[in-house]
C-alpha positions as CSV (number, residue, x, y, z in Angstrom):
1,X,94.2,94.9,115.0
2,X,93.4,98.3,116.4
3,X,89.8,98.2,115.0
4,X,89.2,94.6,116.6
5,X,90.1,96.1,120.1
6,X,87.7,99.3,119.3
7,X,84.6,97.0,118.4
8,X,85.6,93.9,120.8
9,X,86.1,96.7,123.8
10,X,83.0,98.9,122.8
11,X,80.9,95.2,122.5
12,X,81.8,93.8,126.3
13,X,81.1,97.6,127.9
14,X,77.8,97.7,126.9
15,X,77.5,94.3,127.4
16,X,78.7,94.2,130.8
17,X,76.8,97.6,131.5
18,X,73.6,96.1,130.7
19,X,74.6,93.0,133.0
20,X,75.1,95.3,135.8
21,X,71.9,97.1,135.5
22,X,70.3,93.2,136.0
23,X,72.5,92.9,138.9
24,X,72.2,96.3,140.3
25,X,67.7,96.0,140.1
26,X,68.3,92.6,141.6
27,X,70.5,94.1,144.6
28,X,73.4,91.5,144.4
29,X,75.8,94.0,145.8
30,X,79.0,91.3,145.2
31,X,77.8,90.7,141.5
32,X,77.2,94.8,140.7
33,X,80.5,95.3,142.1
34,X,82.6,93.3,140.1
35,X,80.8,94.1,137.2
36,X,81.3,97.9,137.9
37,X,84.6,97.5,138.2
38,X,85.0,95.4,135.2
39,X,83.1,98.3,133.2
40,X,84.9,100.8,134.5
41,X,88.1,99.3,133.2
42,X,86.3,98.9,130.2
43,X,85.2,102.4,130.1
44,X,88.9,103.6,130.0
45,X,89.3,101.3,127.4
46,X,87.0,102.5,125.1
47,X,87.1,106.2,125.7
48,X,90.8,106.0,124.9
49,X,90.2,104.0,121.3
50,X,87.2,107.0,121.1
51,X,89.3,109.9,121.4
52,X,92.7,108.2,119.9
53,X,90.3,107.8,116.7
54,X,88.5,111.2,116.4
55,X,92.1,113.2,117.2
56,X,93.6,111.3,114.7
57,X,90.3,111.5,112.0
58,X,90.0,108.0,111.4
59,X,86.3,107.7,110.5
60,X,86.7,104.1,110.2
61,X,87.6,103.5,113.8
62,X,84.8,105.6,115.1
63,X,82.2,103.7,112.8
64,X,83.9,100.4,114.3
65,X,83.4,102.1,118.2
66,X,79.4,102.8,117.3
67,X,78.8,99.5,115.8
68,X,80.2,98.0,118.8
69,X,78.6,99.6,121.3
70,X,75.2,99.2,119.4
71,X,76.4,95.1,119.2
72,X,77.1,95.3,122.4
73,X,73.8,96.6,123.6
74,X,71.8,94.3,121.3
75,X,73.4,91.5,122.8
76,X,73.0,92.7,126.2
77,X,69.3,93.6,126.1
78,X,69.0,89.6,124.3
79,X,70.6,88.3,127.4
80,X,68.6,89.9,130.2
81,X,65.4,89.8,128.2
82,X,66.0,85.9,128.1
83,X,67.3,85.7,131.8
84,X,63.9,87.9,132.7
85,X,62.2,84.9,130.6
86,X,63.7,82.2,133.0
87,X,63.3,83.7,136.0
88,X,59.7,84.1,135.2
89,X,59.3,80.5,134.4
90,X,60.6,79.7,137.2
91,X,58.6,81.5,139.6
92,X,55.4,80.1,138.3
């Protein structure tokens, strides 16, 4: 169950980072809030599983914490490439 929370928490950070950045170069100041507070919680979240995992050398869980940031990111960078994609269209 621990290993679940590592990747599902590392997944949404980078995730939700990444959404931010959209919302941060698009200036919607409510939007970037939220999500910076939202990845801030998040941030706590997955530093704790990060450190609780290397103190107690579990390889394992910080495999799990990479993989899901790198998920994370993937599926982040697919999201705003395809939002960009829209919004393109759209302004034609």
């Amino acid at each position: 169950m621990l290993y679940v929370l590592i990747f599902l928490s590392q997944l949404f950070f980078n995730l939700i980072r990444l959404i931010g950045i959209k919302h941060g170069n698009e200036g919607d100041m409510k939007e970037s809030l939220i999500v910076a507070f939202i990845m801030q919680v998040l941030w706590l979240l997955t530093s704790y599983f990060g450190v609780i995992s290397i103190m107690n050398n579990d390889a394992l869980g910080v495999l799990i914490y990479l993989v899901g940031g790198l998920v994370g990111t993937y599926i982040g960078i697919k999201y705003v490439k395809k939002y960009n994609e829209k919004d393109k269209i759209k302004n034609e």
